[in-house]
Structures are given as structure tokens and as C-alpha cells.
C-alpha positions as CSV (number, residue, x, y, z in Angstrom):
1,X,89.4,-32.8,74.3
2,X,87.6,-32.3,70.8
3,X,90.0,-34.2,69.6
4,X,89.5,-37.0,71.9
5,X,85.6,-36.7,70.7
6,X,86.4,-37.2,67.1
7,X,88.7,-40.1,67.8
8,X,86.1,-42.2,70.3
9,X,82.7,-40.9,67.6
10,X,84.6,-41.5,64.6
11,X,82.3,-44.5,63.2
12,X,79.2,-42.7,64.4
13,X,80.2,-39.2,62.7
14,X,81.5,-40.8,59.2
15,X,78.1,-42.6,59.7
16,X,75.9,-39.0,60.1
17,X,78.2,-37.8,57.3
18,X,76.9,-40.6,55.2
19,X,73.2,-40.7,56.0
20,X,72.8,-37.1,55.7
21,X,74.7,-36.5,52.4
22,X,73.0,-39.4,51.0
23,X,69.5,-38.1,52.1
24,X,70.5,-34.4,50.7
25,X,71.8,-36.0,47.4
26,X,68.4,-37.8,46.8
27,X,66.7,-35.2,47.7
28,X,68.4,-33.1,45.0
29,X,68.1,-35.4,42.3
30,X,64.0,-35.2,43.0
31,X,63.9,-31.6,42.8
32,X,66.2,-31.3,39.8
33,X,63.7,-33.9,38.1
34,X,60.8,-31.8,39.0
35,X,62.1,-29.0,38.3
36,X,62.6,-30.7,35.0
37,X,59.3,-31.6,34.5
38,X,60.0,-35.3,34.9
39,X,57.2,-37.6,35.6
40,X,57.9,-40.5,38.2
41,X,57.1,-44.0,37.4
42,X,56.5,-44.5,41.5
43,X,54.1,-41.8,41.1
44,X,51.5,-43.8,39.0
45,X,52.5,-46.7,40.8
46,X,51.1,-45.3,43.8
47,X,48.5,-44.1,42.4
48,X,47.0,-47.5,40.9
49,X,48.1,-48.8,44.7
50,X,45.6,-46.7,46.2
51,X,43.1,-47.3,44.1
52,X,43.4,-50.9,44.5
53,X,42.5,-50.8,48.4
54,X,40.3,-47.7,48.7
55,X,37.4,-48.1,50.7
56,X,35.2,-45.9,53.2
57,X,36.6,-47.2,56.4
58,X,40.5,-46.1,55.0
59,X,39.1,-42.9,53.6
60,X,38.5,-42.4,57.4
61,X,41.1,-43.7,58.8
62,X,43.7,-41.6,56.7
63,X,41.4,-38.7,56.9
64,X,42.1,-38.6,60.9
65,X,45.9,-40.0,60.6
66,X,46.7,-37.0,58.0
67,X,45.2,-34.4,60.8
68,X,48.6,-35.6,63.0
69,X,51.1,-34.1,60.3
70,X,48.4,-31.0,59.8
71,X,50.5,-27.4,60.6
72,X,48.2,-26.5,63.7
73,X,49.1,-29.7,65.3
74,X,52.6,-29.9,64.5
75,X,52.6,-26.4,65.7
76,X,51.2,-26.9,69.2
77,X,53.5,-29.9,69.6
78,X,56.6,-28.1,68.8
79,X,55.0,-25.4,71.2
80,X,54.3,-27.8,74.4
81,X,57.3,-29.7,73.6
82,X,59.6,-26.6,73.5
83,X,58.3,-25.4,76.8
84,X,58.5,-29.1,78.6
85,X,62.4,-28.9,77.5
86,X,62.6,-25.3,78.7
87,X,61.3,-26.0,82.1
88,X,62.7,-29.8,82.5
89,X,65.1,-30.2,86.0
90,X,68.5,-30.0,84.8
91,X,67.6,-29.3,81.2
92,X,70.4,-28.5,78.7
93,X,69.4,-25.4,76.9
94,X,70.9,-26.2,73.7
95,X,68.5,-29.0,73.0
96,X,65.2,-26.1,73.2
97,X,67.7,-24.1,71.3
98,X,68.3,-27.2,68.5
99,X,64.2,-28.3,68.4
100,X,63.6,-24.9,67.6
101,X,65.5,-24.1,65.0
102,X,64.7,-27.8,63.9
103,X,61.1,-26.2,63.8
104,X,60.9,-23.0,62.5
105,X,64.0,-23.9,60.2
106,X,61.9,-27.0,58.3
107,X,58.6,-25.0,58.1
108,X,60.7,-22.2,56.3
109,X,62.7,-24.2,53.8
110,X,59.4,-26.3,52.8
111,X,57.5,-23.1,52.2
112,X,60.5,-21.6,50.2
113,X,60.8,-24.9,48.2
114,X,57.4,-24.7,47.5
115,X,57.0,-21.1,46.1
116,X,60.7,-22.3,44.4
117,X,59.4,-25.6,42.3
118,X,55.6,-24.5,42.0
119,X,54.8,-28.0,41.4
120,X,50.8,-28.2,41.3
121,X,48.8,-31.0,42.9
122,X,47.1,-33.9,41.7
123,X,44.4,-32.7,43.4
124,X,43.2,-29.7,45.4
125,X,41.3,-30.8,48.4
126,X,40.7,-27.8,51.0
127,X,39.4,-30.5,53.9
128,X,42.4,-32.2,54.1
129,X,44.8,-29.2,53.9
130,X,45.0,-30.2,49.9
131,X,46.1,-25.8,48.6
132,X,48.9,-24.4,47.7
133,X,52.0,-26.3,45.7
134,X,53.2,-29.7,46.0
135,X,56.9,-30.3,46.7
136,X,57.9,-31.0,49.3
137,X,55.2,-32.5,51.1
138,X,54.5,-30.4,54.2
139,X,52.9,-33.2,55.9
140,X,56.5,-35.1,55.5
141,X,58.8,-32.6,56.3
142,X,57.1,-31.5,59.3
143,X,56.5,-34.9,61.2
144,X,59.8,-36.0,60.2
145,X,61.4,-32.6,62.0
146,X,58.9,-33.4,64.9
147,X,58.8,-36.8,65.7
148,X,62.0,-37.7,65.0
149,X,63.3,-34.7,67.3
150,X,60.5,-36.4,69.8
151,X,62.6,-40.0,68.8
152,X,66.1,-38.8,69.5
153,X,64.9,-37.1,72.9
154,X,63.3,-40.7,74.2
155,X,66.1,-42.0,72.9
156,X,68.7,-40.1,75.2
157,X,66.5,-40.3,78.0
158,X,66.7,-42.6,80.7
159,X,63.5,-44.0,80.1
160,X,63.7,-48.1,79.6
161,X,65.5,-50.2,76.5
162,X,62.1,-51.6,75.7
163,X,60.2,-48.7,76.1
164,X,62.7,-46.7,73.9
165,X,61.9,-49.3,71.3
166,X,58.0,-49.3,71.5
167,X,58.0,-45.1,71.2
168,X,61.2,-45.1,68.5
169,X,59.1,-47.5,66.2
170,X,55.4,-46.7,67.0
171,X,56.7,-42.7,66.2
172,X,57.7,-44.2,63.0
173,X,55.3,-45.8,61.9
174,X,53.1,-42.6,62.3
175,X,55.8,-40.4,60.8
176,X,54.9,-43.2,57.5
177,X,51.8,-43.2,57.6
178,X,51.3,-39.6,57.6
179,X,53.0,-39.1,54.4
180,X,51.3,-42.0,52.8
181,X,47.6,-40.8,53.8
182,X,48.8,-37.8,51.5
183,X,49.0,-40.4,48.6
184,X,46.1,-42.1,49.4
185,X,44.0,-38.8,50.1
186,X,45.2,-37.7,46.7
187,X,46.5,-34.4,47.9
188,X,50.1,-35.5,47.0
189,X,52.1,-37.4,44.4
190,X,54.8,-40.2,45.8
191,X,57.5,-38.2,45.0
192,X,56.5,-35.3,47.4
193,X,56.1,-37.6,50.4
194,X,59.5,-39.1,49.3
195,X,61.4,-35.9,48.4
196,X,59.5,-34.5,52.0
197,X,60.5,-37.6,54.0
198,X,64.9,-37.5,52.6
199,X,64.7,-33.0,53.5
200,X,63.1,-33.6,57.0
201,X,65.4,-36.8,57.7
202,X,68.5,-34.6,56.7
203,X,67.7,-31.1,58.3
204,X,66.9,-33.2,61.6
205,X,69.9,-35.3,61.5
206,X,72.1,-32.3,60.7
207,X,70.3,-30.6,63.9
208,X,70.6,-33.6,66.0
209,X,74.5,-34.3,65.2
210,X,75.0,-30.3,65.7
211,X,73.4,-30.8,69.1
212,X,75.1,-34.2,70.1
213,X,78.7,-32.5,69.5
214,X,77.6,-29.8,71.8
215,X,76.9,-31.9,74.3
216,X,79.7,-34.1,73.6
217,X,82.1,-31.5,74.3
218,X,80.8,-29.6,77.5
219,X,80.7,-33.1,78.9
């Protein structure tokens, strides 16, 4: 039967192989140039960007959009979420089981990758959660795990095409804009949000085509 799997998924599997070796491999050659102490030419390009189109009403606006990636929220989310799965009619456990070690797997390898690269902010700014190191972005990682695990379950719901479409893209669009309000708040450099984005799309992609070969096979 696995067999069988393998032979009708084989595009869509040599696909996830691609994807999330490709986002590991760019990931890794971030953190071996910050390990380095390499400066990023998309860095100051960002940063002459946002200075280009600051203005009150954004410094708002981002200032509210960069509360949706915060831990506390992310946190409760992953909380209701989990128990909405738990407690869903005719619920397959292994997809609580999957979100949470999606979870609790990306909010330990971001903090360990933090203490590991101790790269220091451009700025330190307590009101928008601006402390500790740098990379990875926390406010990437985490909305990447979150709302993409939020995507892939609207996705395999029976919800409509066109409503799967409005929720896939709106999500991402906020998982975007999240890690560019830590640009523009000046709490992050590019390369953070970048490196943060290419860990959270590969640990959730790895969790998600774990999950879909379960299901695939007890099916």
C-alpha cells in the first residue's frame, strides 16, 4: 500500500523534497554568513526602503500588524487552535499531534538559534518586543509555523475553492507583513525576517508532509 502511495504522490513528494531542502539550504547559507560576520547588501537596502515611506499613520499601522506575530498571541492561537482540532467531530489526532510539535518545535529551535548566533539588533525597542538577539526573527518563524499550519488545515477542509483562496492568500499576506513591520519598526535586519521566513517555511512543510503521509497511509 505504501508503495502504492509513493507511486500515485511521486511529483508532489520530489516536490516537498525540493522546497524544503531548498528552504533549509538558504537558510544555512544566512546563518553561516552571520555567523561570519557578513553584512547583507539587502539589509541596507531595506533600510533606506523604510526610510523612504515612513510616516505616522505606518508607524501605526505596523505597530498593531507586528502585535499578530507577538509570542502571547501566537501562543493563544496555537492554544485555541490545538483545542478546536482536539475536540473537532471525526478529528484525526495526528494533525493536534503534528500542530503541536509544529509549535513548540519552532519556538524552541528559534530560541536556540538565537542564544547560538547572538546576533545583536539594529535596534532595541522594548514596545514592540525589540530584546534579546536577532536571528532568526521570532516574529517570522512563528507566523510562518502558525498560519501556514492554519493554511494547510483550510486547505484540506471542505470549505469552498474560492473561500480556500481568499483565507490561503489573505493569511499570506499577513504572514508578510508581519515580518516586514519588523524591518520597518527597526527591531530587525532583512536578513532575520528572511532567514526567519526560509526556517518556519521548512520546519512546517517537513511537519505538514510528515502528517500528509500519515494520513495517506491509514486511508
Amino acid at each position: 500500500m505504501f508503495k502504492q502511495f509513493l507511486q500515485k504522490n511521486l511529483i508532489w513528494i520530489v516536490l516537498a523534497i525540493v522546497f524544503i531542502g531548498g528552504a533549509f539550504f538558504l537558510f544555512a547559507e544566512i546563518a553561516e554568513d552571520i555567523f561570519e560576520k557578513e553584512k547583507f547588501q539587502i539589509d541596507q537596502m531595506a533600510s533606506q526602503f523604510v526610510l523612504s515611506i515612513q510616516s505616522n499613520t505606518l508607524d501605526s499601522l505596523f505597530g498593531f500588524i507586528t502585535e499578530l506575530g507577538a509570542v502571547w498571541l501566537i501562543t493563544t492561537g496555537t492554544i485555541i487552535v490545538g483545542l478546536i482540532l482536539f475536540f473537532y467531530p471525526n478529528n484525526r489526532l495526528w494533525r493536534v499531534f503534528h500542530f503541536a510539535v509544529t509549535m513548540i518545535g519552532i519556538a524552541v529551535l528559534t530560541s536556540g538559534l538565537k542564544e547560538l548566533f547572538e546576533r545583536e539588533r539594529p535596534n532595541l525597542i522594548e514596545e514592540y518586543d525589540g530584546t534579546g538577539y536577532s536571528f532568526p526573527s521570532g516574529h517570522s518563524t512563528g507566523p510562518m509555523a502558525f498560519y501556514g499550519f492554519i493554511i494547510y488545515l483550510i486547505i484540506r477542509s471542505r470549505f469552498p475553492l474560492a473561500a480556500k483562496w481568499i483565507v490561503g492568500v489573505v493569511l499570506g499576506i499577513l504572514i508578510f507583513l508581519i515580518g516586514f513591520s519588523r524591518i520597518y519598526l527597526g527591531v530587525h535586519y532583512a536578513s532575520d525576517v528572511i532567514g526567519g521566513f526560509l526556517l518556519g517555511f521548512a520546519w512546517l512543510a517537513t511537519n505538514v508532509a510528515i502528517l500528509e503521509i500519515r494520513i495517506q497511509k491509514n486511508t
